[in-house]
C-alpha positions, 0 to 999 in steps of 0.5 A: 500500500502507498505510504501517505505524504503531506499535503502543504495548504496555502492559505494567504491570499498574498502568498507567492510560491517560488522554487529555491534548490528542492524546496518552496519558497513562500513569500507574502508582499515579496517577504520569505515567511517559510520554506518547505522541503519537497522530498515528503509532500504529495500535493499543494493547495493554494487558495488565493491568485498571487500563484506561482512561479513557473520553475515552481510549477515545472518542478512540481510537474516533474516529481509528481507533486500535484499543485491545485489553485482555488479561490478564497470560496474554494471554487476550483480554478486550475491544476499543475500536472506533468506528462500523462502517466499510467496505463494507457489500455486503462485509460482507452477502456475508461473512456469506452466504459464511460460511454455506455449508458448501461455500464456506466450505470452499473459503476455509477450504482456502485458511488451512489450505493456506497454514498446512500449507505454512509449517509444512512450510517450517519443518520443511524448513529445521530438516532442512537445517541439523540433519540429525543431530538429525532422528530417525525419528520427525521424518522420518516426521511430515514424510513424512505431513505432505506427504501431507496438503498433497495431501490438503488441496490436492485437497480443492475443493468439500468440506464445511469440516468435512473441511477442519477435519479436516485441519487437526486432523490436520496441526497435531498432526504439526507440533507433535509436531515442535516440540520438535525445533526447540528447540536451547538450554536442553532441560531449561527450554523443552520442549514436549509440546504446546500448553496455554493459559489459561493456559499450564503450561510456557515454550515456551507461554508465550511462543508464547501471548504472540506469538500475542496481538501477532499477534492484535491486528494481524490484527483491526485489518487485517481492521477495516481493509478493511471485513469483519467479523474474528468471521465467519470459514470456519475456525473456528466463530462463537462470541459474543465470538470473532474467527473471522475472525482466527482463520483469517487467523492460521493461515496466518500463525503459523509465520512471523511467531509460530512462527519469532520464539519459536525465535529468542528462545529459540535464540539466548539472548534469553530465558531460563528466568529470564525466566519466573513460576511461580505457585501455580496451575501458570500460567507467563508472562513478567516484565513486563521480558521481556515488553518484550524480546519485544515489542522483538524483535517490533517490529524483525521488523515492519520486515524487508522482504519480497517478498510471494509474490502481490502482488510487491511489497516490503512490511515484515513488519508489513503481511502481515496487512494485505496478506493482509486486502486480499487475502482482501476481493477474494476474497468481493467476488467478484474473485478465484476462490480465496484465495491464502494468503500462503506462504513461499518 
């Protein structure tokens, strides 16, 4: 199994990345504030649109160092990659897999499956341990939502547009439940629904910040194996867009994303003072909140686990990785179906 490596995020919008010998210079208004050696990093984050140098980035191309810009709400805006890696017959079976409806059905099955699952596991829990907050409504959602698991695991050799549908269907029950979840500061962190580009309340604030972290580790895993992370079976090809990413992250949001914002805010890590509202209605973090968060999510990558399907011990940060493994045997053709990485 892959050893996991270090991930630098750049948080200051005035940060300015340079190459310096094998390490990177940071520099905010032309003035070194650190340097980071390159031997153990895997990836870089850098939110804000100073940038980088290009001795930087050709560096970071060469070792295989993913660099990724992303703005200040964490909207996506380009990555640094080097020469195209990987098993090209891999790639050529990807691109026609993804081109049938009904086999793209049947790998999309195995994403909304794992991410329907997840999402009942935390929904179960929050039911065990606060019975007494759980109204009617909250037990009547998880009631349909375990109908529609069925639906979803009985949906084999289907058009993906009714896995699609499925989904649509599953992901407003699950976060017509989220405000539930949420036992500290009510009146600060709400959530009516999930709004982005940019984010217009807290509770999505935060959840869009962590799903860019996530974002970031599920394409370097997917770069990693050898596929393509813009093809994907769930979500749509569109120019700019990692579909592939996207789909593997279904999957992967309750546990990893999901469950690390309930507990930041649950346990009174982040508060409502850590949070800017702008003219515009735009909510996001302080710079210094943001580091809160990423040392939160940082010390969460190193948990270990038991993974349900290799049954190997594994840290937290190397599911995505684990699961692009796994989803590469699949399209080679070694395995019959996708199993999803599910929480047990």
């Amino acid at each position: 199994m892959r050893k996991m490596l270090n991930v630098l995020y750049v948080t200051h919008p005035d940060a300015y990345l340079s190459k310096i010998g094998e390490t990177i210079a940071i520099k905010i208004k032309d003035e070194e504030v650190k340097r980071i050696p390159t031997h153990n990093l895997e990836g870089i984050v850098c939110f804000g649109y100073q940038g980088s140098s290009p001795q930087l980035m050709a560096m970071c191309a060469e070792k295989g160092i993913g660099l990724s810009f992303v703005t200040e709400y964490g909207k996506f805006l380009c990555r640094v990659n080097g020469k195209i890696s990987g098993n090209v017959l891999l790639r050529k079976q990807q691109y026609r897999l993804s081109d049938h409806r009904i086999k793209s059905g049947n790998i999309a099955r195995g994403f909304v499956l794992g991410k329907l699952l997840n999402c009942r596991s935390i929904l179960m829990r929050f039911k065990r341990e606060h019975l007494e907050l759980c109204d009617t409504n909250y037990l009547a959602n998880l009631e349909q939502l375990q109908e529609i698991i069925g639906k979803v695991n009985k949906s084999i050799d289907v058009d993906v547009d009714t896995i699609r549908g499925l989904e649509g269907i599953a992901a407003k029950i699950y976060f017509d439940c989220f405000n539930a979840l949420i036992l500290k500061n009510k009146d600060s962190f709400y959530f009516e629904g999930r709004n982005k580009r940019p984010p217009l309340d807290r509770m999505n604030a935060l959840l869009s910040f962590i799903y860019t972290l996530l974002s970031h580790d599920v394409t370097s895993a997917l770069e990693t194996v050898g596929l393509d992370p813009q093809v994907g079976f769930l979500h749509r090809d569109r120019p700019g867009r990692n579909s592939l990413a996207l789909d593997l992250m279904e999957e992967l949001r309750p546990y990893l994303a999901d469950r690390v914002a309930l507990t930041l805010i649950n346990t009174g890590v982040i508060t409502e003072k850590d949070f800017l509202e702008k003219e515009n209605g735009a909510v996001l973090l302080h710079d210094e909140s943001r580091k809160v968060v990423l040392t939160h999510w940082q010390k969460r990558k190193q948990d270990m686990i038991t993974h349900p399907f290799l049954g190997e011990k594994i840290e937290v940060g190397l599911i995505p990785y684990a699961q692009a493994l796994i989803m590469a045997r699949c399209i080679r053709g070694d395995m019959e179906d996708y199993p999803p990485f599910i929480v047990k």
